[in-house]
C-alpha positions as CSV (number, residue, x, y, z in Angstrom):
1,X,0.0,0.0,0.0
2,X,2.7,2.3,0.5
3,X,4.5,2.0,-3.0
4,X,3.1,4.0,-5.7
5,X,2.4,1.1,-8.3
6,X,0.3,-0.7,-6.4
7,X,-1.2,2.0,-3.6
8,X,-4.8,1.5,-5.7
9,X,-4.8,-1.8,-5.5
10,X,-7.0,-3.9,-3.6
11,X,-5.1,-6.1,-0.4
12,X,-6.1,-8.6,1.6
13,X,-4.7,-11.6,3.6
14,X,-4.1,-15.0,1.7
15,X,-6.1,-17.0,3.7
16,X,-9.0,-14.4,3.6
17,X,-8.8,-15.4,-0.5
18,X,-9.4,-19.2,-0.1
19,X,-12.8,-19.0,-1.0
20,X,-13.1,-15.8,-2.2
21,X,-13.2,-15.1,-6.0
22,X,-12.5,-12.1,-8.0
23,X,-15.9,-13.0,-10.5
24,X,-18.2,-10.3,-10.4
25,X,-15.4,-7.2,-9.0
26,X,-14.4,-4.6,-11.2
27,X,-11.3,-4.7,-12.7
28,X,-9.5,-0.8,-13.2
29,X,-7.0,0.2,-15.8
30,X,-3.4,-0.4,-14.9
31,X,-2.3,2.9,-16.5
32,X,-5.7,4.3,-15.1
33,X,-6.4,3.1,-11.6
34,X,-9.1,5.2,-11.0
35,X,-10.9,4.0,-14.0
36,X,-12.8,0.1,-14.4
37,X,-11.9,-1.4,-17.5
38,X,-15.3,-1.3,-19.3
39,X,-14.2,-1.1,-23.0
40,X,-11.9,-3.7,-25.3
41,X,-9.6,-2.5,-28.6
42,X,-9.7,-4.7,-31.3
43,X,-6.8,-3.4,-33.3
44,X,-4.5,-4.0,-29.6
45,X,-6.8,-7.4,-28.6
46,X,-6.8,-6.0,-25.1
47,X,-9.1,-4.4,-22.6
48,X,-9.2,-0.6,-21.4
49,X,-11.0,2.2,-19.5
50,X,-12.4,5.6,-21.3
51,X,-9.4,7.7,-21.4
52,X,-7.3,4.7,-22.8
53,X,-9.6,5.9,-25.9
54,X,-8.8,9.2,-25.7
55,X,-5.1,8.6,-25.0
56,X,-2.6,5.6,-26.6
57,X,-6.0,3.6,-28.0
58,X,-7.1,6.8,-29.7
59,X,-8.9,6.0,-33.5
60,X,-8.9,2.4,-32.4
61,X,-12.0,0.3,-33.0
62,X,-13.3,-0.6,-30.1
63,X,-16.8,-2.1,-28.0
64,X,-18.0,-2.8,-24.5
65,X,-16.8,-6.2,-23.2
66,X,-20.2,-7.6,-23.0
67,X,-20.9,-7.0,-26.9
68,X,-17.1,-8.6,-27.9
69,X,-17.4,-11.3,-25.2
70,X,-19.5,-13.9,-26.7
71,X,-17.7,-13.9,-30.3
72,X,-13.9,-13.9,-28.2
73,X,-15.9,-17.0,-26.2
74,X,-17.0,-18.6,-28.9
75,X,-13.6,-18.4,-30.5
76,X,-11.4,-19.7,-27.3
77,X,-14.3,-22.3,-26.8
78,X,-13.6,-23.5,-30.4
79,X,-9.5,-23.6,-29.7
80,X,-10.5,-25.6,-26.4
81,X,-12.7,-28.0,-28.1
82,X,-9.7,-28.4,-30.9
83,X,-7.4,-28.9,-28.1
84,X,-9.4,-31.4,-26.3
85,X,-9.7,-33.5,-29.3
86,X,-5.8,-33.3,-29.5
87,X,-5.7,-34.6,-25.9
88,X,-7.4,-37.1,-26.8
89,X,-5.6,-38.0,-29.4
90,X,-2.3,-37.6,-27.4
91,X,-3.4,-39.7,-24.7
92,X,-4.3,-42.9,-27.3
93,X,-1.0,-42.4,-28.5
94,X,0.6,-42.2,-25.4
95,X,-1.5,-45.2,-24.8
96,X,-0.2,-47.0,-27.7
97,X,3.3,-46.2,-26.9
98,X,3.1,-47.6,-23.8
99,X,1.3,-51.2,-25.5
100,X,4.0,-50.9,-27.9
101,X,7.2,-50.4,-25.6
102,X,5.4,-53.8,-23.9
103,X,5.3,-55.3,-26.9
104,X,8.6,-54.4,-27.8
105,X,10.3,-55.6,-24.5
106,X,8.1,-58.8,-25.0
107,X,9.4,-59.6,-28.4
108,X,13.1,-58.7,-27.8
109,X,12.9,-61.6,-24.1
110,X,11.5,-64.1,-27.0
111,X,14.1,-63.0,-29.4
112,X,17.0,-63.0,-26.6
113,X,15.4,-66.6,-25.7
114,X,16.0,-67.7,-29.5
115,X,19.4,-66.1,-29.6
116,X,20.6,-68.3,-26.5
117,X,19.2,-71.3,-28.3
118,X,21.0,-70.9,-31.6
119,X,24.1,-70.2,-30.3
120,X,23.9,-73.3,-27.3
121,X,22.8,-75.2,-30.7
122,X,25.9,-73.7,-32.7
123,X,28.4,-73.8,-29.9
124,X,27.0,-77.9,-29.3
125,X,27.5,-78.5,-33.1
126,X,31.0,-76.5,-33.3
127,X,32.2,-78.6,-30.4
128,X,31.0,-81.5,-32.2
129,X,32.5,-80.5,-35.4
130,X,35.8,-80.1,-33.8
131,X,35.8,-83.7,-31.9
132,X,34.5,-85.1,-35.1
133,X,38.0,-83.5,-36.8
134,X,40.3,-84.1,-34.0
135,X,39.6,-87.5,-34.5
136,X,39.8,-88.2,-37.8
137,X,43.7,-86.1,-37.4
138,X,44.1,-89.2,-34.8
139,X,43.1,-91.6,-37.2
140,X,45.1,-90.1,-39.7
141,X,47.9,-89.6,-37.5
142,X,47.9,-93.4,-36.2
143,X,47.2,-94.2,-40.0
144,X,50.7,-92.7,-40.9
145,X,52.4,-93.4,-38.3
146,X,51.6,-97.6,-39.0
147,X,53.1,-97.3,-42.4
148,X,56.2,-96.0,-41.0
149,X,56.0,-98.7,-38.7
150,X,56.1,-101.3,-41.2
151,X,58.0,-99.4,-43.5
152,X,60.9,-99.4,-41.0
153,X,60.5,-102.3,-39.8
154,X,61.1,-104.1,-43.1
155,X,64.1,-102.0,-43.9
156,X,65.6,-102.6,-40.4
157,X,64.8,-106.9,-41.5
158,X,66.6,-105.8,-44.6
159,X,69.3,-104.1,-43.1
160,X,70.2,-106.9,-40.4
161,X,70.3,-109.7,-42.9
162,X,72.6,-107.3,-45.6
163,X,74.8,-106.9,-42.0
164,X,74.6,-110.5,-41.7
165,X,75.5,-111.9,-44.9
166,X,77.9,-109.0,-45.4
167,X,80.0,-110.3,-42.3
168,X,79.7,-113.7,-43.0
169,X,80.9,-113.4,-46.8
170,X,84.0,-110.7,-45.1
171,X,84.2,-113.9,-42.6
172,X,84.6,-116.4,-44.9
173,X,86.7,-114.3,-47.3
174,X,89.3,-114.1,-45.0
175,X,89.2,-116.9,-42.3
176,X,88.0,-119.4,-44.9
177,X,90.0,-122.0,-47.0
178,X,90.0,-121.7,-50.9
179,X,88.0,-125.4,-50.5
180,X,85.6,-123.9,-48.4
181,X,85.3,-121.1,-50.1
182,X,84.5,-122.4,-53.2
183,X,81.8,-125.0,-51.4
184,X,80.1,-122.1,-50.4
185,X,80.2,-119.6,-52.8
186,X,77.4,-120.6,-54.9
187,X,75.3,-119.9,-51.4
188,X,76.9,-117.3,-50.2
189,X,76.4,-115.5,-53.9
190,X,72.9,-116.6,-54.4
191,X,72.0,-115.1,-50.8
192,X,73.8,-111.9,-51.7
193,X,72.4,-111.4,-54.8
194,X,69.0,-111.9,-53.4
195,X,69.4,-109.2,-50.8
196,X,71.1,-106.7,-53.5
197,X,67.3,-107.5,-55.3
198,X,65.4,-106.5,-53.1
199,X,63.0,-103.7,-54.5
200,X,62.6,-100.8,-51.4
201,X,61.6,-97.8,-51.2
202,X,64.1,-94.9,-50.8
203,X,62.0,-92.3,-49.3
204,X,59.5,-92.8,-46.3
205,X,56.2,-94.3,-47.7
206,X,54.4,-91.3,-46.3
207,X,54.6,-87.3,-46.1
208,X,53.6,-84.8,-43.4
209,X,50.9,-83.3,-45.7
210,X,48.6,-82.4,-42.9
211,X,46.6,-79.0,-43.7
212,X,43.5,-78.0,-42.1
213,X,41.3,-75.0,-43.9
214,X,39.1,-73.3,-42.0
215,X,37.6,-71.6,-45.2
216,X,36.0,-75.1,-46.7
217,X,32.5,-76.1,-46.2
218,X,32.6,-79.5,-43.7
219,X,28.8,-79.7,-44.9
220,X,25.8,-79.8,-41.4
221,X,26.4,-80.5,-37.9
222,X,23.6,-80.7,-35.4
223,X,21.7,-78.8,-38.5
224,X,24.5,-76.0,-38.7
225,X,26.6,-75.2,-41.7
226,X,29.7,-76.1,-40.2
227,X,33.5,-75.2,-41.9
228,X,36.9,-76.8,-41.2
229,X,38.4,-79.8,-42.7
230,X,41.4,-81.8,-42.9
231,X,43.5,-81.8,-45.9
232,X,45.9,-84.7,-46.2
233,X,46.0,-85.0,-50.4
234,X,49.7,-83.2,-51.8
235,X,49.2,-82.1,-55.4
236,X,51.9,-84.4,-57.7
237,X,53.0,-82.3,-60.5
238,X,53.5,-85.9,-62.3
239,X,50.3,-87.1,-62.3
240,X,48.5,-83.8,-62.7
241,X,47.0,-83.9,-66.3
242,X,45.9,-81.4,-69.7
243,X,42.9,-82.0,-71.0
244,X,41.2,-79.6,-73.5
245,X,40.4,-80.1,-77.7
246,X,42.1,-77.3,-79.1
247,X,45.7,-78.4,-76.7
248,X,47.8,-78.7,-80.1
249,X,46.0,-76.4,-82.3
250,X,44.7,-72.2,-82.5
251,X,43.9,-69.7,-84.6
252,X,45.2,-66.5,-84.7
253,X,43.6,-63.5,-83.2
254,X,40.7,-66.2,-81.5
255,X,40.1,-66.9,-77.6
256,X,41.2,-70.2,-76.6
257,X,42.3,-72.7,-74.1
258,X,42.4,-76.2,-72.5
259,X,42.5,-77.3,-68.7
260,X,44.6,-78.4,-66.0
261,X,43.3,-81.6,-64.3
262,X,45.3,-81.6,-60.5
263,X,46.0,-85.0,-59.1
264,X,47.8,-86.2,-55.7
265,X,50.1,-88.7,-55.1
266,X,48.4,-91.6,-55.6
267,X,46.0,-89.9,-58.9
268,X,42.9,-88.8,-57.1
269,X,41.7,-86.0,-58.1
270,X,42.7,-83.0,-55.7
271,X,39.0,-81.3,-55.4
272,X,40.6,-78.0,-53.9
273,X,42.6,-74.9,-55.7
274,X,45.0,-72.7,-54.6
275,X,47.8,-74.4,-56.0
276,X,51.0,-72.4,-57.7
277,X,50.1,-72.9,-61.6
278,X,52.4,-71.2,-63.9
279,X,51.9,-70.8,-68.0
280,X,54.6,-70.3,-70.7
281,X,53.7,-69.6,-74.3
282,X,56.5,-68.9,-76.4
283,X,57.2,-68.5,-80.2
284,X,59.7,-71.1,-81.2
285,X,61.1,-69.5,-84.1
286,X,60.3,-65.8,-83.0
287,X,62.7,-64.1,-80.3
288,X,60.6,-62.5,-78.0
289,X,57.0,-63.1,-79.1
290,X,55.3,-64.8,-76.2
291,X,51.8,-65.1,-75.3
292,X,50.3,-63.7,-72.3
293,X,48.0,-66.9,-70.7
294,X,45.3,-66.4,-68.0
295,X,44.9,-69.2,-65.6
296,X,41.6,-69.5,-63.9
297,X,41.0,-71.7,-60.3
298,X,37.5,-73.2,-60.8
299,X,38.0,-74.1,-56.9
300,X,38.0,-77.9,-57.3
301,X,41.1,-79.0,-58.5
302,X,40.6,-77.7,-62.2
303,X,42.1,-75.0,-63.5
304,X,41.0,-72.8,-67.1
305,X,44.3,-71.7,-68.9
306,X,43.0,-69.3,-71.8
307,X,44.9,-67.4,-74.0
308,X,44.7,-65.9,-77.8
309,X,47.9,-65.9,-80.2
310,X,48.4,-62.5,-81.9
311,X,51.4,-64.3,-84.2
312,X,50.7,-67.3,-86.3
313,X,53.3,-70.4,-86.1
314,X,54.7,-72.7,-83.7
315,X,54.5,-72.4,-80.0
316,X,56.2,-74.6,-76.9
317,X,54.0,-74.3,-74.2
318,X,54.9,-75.6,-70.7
319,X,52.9,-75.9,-68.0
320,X,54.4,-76.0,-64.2
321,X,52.5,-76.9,-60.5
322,X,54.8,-75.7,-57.9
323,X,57.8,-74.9,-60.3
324,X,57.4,-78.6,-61.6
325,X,56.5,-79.8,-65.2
326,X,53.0,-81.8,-65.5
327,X,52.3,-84.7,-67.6
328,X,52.5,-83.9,-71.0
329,X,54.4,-80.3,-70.3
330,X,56.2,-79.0,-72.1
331,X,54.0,-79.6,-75.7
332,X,54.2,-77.8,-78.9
333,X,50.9,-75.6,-80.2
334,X,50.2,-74.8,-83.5
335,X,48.8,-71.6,-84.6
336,X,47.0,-71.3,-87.9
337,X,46.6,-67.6,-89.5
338,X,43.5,-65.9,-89.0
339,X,39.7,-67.5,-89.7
340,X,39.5,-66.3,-93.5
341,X,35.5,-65.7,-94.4
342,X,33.6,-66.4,-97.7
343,X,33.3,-63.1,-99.9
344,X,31.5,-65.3,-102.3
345,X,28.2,-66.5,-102.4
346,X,26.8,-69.6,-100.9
347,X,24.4,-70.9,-104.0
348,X,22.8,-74.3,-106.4
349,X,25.0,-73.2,-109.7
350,X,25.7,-70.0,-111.6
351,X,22.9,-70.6,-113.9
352,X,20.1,-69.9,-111.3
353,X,22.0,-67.7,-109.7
354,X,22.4,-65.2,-111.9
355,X,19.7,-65.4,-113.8
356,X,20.6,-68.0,-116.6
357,X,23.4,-65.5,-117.4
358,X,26.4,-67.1,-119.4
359,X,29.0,-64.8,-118.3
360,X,29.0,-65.5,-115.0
361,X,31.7,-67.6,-113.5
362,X,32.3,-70.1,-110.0
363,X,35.4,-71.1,-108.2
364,X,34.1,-74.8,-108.7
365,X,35.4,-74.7,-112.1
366,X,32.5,-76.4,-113.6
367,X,31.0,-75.6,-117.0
368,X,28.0,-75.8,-119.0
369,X,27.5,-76.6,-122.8
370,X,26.3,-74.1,-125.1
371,X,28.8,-70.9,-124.0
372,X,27.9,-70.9,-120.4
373,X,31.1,-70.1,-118.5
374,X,29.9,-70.9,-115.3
375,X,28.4,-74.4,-113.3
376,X,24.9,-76.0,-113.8
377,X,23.1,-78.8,-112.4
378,X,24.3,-82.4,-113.2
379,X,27.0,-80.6,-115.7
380,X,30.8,-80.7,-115.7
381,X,32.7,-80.1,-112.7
382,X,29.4,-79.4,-111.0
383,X,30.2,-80.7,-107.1
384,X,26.6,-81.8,-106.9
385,X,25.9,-79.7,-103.8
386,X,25.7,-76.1,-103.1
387,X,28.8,-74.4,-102.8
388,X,30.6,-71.0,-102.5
389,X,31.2,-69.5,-105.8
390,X,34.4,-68.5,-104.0
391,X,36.5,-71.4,-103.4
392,X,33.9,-74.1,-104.2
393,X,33.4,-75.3,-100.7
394,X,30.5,-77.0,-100.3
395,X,29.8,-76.6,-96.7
396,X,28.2,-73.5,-95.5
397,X,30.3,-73.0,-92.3
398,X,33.6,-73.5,-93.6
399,X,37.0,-71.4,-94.3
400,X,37.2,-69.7,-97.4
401,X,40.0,-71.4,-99.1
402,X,40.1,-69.1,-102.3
403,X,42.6,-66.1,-102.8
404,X,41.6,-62.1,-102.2
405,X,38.5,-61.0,-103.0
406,X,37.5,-60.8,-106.5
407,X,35.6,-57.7,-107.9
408,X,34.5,-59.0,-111.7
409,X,31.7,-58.5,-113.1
410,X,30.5,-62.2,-114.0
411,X,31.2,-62.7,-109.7
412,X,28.6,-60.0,-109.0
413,X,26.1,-61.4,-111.3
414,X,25.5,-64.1,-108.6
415,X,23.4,-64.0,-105.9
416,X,21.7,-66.3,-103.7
417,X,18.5,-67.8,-104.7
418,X,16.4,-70.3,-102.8
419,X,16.9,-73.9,-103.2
């Protein structure tokens, strides 16, 4: 009360205003406290008192409260009916996004429950996997190990009775009478000479060609794709073979190739790639013309050697696994010259195709009486098929074996007619 702003305006106690409510009291003009706020500016959207019309509201269209109230109502009620309807709709959301984050927490326990059970299923079929392939390395290992075994022990049988007859032939030799000697040569010789037959092997029967690759498929475990098996083939540059129909022959200028055929040791079929191929082509009677191969690994113990010869004539080609010649390697390759096509035309005989003209002339060299120069049916030199007026080959798909182009006139009076 004792501050100027606020000296007009009405004070009471808090609890006094509990149940007290300001409906229905008059309400004065902040900037005029002596006057009620009876009047409302449209242009400002704001209540004031009469000299507010007379002072900063001045040509301002204005109106008493109670004529402006019901359309400003009417217009707040509409907004509060719009944002009831939006409540609405926010709380069925909300709603939803509560159902939703159940559902979601729901799904991802079942989800977490199916995760657990694949991987105790995959870890169960892994650990199977790798018992499964530690014991088949036993086997193999015991496997190997046994021909050693015998392998030894046969050359340690060999070896004791070549020690044996050794010293007993050095015995006799030198302790031994030239009459007892000579009783026992022809045993002591044929025993020798029996052991210095005996056919054994001079390398262990056996390699250490143990691989494992984690990379290749081991087929289903427990219903998993599994991977990881052992390897124990060794690729054998001797038995590893070329197979392929153009091997020995090419044309110039045309894509071509054959195939490499890997075998191990004992000529099975290897079934893997990822061995060291190597391809030479080279000219044999040019210096420094060589042909640039590609080799292809088809992953299963094949591989695709292509190529295409720019220079016709003869090539050695040579083909290595693991710096080693295969079977077969090095062979020769002969390169024709370049595919030559017909520039004549495929036709019956030169009368019907040109029109029963006599000048016109074939490469088949047949004739016809009555001045025709060229070929006819069932005449001279006729080959009794149809043919390229060319170089008389009768089949269709064939090299031309005739010289350059000609440009007469009796070969352009041919053309093709139906037969």
């Amino acid at each position: 009360r004792r501050q100027k702003k606020t000296a007009s305006h009405a004070v009471t106690e808090l609890e006094n205003t509990k149940d007290c409510s300001q409906a229905g009291k008059p309400l004065f003009c902040p900037s005029h406290p002596t006057e009620e706020l009876r009047l409302f500016c449209e242009q400002c959207d704001q209540p004031m008192c009469r000299d507010c019309v007379v002072d900063r509201h001045r040509q301002h269209p204005y109106d008493f409260i109670g004529n402006v109230i019901h359309r400003h109502g009417d217009a707040l009620r509409g907004l509060l009916k719009s944002t009831q309807q939006h409540m609405g709709t926010l709380e069925d959301v909300l709603s939803r996004i509560d159902d939703m984050g159940s559902a979601v927490r729901s799904r991802a326990e079942a989800v977490a429950a199916e995760i657990c059970l694949f991987a105790s299923g995959y870890v169960k079929a892994i650990e199977e996997h790798r018992d499964r392939l530690l014991k088949q390395l036993e086997d193999l290992k015991v496997q190997k190990e046994n021909l050693l075994h015998l392998q030894k022990a046969q050359l340690q049988q060999l070896l004791l009775d070549m020690r044996t007859g050794m010293e007993f032939t050095e015995h006799l030799l030198t302790s031994g009478s030239d009459l007892e000697i000579l009783i026992t040569k022809g045993v002591v010789a044929s025993r020798l000479a029996k052991l210095n037959g005996v056919a054994y092997n001079t390398h262990p029967s056996v390699d250490d060609g143990i691989h494992f690759s984690p990379q290749e498929k081991a087929g289903q475990c427990c219903g998993y794709e599994v991977f990881g098996a052992i390897l124990n083939k060794v690729v054998d540059p001797a038995r590893c073979t070329l197979h392929g129909e153009d091997l020995h022959s090419a044309r110039q200028n045309q894509l071509t190739g054959f195939t490499l055929l890997c075998n191990d040791t004992v000529g099975e079929r290897m079934g893997r790639g990822g061995e060291a191929v190597r391809v030479t082509i080279t000219h044999k009677d040019k210096r420094g013309c060589a042909v640039k191969p590609t080799v292809c690994d088809n992953d299963d113990g094949t591989y695709h050697i292509s190529y295409s010869p720019e220079e016709a004539g003869l090539y050695a080609v040579c083909v290595y696994v693991k710096g080693q010649h295969v079977q077969g390697s090095p062979f020769t390759l002969m390169v024709k010259n370049k595919f030559r096509e017909h520039h004549g035309v495929f036709h019956c005989c030169t009368f019907c195709s040109s029109g029963g003209q006599k000048a016109a002339r074939c490469a088949c060299g047949g004739t016809m009486p009555g001045g025709y120069q060229g070929c006819g049916h069932g005449h001279k030199g006729h080959p009794g098929y149809p043919h390229w007026s060319c170089c008389g080959q009768v089949k269709e798909n064939s090299e031309c074996l005739g010289g350059p182009p000609s440009d007469t006139s009796q070969r352009r009076l041919l053309r093709t007619v139906v037969l």
